[in-house]
C-alpha positions in Angstrom: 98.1 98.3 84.9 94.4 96.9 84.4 93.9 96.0 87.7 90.7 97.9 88.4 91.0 100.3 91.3 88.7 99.6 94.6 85.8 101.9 95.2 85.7 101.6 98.9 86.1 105.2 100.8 89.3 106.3 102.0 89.0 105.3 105.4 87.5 102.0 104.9 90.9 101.3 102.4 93.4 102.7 105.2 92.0 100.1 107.6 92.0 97.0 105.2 95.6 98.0 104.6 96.3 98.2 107.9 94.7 95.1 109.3 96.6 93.5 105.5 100.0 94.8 107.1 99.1 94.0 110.9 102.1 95.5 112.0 105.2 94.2 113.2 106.5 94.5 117.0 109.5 92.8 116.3 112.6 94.6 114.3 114.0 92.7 111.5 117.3 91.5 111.3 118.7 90.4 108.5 121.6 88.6 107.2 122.9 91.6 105.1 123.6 92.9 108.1 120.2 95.4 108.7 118.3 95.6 111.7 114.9 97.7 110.9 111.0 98.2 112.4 109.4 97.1 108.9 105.6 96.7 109.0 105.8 93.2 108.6 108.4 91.3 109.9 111.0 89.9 107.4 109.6 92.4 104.2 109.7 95.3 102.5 106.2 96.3 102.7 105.6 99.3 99.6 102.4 101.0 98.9 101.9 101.5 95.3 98.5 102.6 93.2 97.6 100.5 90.3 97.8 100.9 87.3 100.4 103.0 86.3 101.9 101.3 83.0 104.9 101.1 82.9 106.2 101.6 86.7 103.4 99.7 88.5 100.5 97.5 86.8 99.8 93.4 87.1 100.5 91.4 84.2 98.8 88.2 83.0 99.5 86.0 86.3 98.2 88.8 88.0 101.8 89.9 89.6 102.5 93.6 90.3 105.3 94.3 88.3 107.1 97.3 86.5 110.2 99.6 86.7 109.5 100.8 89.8 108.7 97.5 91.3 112.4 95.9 89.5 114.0 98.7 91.7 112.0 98.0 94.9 113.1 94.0 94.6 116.6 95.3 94.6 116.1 97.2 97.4 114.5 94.4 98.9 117.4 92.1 98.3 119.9 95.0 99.6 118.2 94.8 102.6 117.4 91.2 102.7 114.0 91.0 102.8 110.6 89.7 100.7 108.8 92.7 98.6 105.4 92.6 98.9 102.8 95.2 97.6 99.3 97.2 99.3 97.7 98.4 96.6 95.5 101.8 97.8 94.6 105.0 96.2 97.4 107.5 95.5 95.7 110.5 98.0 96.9 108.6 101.5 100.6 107.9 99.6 101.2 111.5 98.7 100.4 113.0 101.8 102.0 110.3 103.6 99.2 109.0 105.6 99.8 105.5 104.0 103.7 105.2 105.7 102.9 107.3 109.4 99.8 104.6 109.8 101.7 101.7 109.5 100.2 100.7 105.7 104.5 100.4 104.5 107.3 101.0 105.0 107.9 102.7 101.9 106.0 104.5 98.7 106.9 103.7 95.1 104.3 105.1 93.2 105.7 107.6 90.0 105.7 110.1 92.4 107.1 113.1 92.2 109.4 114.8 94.4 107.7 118.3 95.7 108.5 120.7 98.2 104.6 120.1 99.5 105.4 116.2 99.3 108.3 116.8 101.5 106.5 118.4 104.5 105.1 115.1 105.2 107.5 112.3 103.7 111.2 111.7 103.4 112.4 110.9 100.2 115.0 108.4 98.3 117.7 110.1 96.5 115.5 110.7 92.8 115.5 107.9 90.8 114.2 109.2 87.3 113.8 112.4 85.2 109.9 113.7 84.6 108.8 115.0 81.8 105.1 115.7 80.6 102.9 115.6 77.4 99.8 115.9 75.4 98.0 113.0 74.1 95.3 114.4 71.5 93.7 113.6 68.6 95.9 112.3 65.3 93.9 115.5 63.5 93.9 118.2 66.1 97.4 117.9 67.5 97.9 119.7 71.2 101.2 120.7 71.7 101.0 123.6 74.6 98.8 124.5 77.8 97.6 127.5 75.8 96.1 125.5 73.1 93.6 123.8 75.2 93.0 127.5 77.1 93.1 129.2 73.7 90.5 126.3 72.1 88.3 125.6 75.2 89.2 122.1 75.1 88.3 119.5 78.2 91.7 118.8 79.5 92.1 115.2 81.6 94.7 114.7 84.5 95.5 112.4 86.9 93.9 113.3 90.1 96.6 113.9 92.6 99.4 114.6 90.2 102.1 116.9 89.5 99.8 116.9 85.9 97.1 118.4 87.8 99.2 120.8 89.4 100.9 121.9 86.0 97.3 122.4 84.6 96.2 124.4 87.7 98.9 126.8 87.9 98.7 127.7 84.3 94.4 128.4 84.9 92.9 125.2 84.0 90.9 123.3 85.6 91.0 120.0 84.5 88.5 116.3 84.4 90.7 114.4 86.8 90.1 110.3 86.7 91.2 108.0 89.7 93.9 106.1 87.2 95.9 106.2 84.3 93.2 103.0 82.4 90.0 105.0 83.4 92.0 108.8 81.9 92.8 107.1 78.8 89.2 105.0 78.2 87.5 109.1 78.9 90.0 110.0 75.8 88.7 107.7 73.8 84.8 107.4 74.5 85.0 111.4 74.0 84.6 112.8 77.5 87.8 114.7 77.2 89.7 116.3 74.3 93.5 115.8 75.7 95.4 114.4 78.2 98.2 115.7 80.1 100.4 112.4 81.7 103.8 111.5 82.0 105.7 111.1 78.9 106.3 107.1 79.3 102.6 106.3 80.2 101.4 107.8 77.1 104.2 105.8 75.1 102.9 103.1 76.5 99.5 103.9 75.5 100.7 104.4 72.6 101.9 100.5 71.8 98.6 99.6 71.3 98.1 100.0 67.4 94.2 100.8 68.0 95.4 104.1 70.4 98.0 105.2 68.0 95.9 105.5 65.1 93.7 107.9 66.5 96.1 109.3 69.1 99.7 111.0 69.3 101.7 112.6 71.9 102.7 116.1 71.6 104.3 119.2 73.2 106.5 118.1 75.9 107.0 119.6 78.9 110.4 119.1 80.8 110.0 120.2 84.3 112.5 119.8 86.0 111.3 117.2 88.8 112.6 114.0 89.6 110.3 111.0 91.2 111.4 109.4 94.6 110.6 106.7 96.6 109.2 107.6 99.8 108.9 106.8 103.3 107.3 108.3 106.5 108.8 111.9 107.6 110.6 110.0 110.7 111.9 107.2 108.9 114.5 105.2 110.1 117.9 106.3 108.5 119.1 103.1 108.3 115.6 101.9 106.0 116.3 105.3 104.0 120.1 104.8 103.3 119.9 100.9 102.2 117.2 102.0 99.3 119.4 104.8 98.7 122.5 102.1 98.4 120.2 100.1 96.0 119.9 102.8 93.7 123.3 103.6 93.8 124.3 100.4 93.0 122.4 99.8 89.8 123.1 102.7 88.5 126.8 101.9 89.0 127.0 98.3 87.6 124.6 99.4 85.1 121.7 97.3 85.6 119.7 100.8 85.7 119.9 101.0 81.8 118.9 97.3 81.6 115.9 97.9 83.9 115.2 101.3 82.3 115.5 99.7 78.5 113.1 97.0 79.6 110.3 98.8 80.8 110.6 102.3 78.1 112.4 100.7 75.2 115.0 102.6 74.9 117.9 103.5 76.9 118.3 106.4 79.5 119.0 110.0 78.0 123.1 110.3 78.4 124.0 106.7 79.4 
């Protein structure tokens, strides 16, 4: 994920994405048997924010690619459609602005499942297991929220995250960066002390022998969520149920662990 994130307002990228999408008058039918009112005619259309290494980023050729986005082209084939990808800022996603304007048809963003989400989106059956971390100094380990309360340590979070909710609700109040790329470069210029992120972004982080030898993760925090897909609170069931089939069905012929093992590098806990 080194894309670098626009800096437009919020409003200005809602309406490029919209005029992107254009919006489609026609339903889709397709020859796996699906009939649907997708944003553009004949695609899946799925808002994502870049980067977010290792479930949504662009490679070398510049292609968005990922775990999240494997997944999304088997739900585009389930359906029988193209995936393509609007690439906005995560705020409009999670509140579910991005799906009831007409940006996509669908969300797949690392996004966590919450009871707040679900007031304004509808959610795919969860897809995989969150768990949190530290990333701090090699030297001065972090491995709990009451270290960085306890040590009055500048704590760095994802803005828009279940991270920055973790770090509120146990009183701190944390630097939050629009990205993944821009929390880790504030790491290691020195603007913050530790990071909290999701356990496989900081492994990734991690790959690069330059960030491992001045950083390690620490002090995991399983809580309990899942991430989901997600789509606009009135989705179309039938839209809703053939992502849901998708999932189902890799998981089932076991391409999940091959898709999983891909992107993480190791194999799913209990498969």
């Amino acid at each position: 994920m080194n894309a670098p994130v626009r800096k437009s307002s919020l409003a200005a990228v809602a309406v490029l994405a919209l005029a992107a999408c254009g919006g489609s008058t026609e339903p889709t039918t397709t020859d796996k048997g699906y009939t649907l009112d997708l944003v553009q005619h004949g695609k899946l259309t799925v808002c994502t924010h870049l980067p977010y290494v290792p479930f949504e980023f662009r490679d070398d050729d510049d292609n968005v690619v990922g775990f999240d986005m494997d997944l999304m082209d088997r739900a585009a084939e389930e359906i029988g459609v193209e995936r393509t990808i609007v690439d906005i800022k995560f705020d409009p996603i999670k509140s579910g602005a991005a799906m009831a304007g007409g940006t996509c048809d669908i969300a797949a963003a690392g996004m966590t499942i919450t009871e707040e989400r679900e007031k304004n989106l509808t959610f795919s059956d969860p897809y995989f297991d969150e768990v949190l971390a530290f990333m701090s100094p090699v030297d001065a380990p972090i491995t709990s929220i009451d270290q960085v309360k306890d040590q009055d340590l500048t704590l760095g979070v994802q803005v828009g995250t279940t991270n920055l909710d973790y770090a509120l609700d146990n009183g701190v109040d944390p630097t939050q960066f629009d990205d993944s790329g821009k929390l880790l470069q504030a790491l290691r210029s020195g603007t913050i002390d530790v990071i909290l992120q999701d356990v496989p972004v900081i492994n990734e982080w991690l790959r690069d022998d330059a960030v491992s030898a001045e950083f390690a993760m620490d002090g995991e925090v399983d809580t309990g969520a899942q991430y989901g897909f997600a789509f606009k609170k009135d989705a179309e069931r039938e839209l809703v149920d053939a992502v849901n089939k998708s999932l189902a069905d890799v998981r089932e012929s076991g391409e999940y662990d091959e898709i999983y093992e891909k992107w993480f590098g190791t194999e799913p806990a209990g498969s």
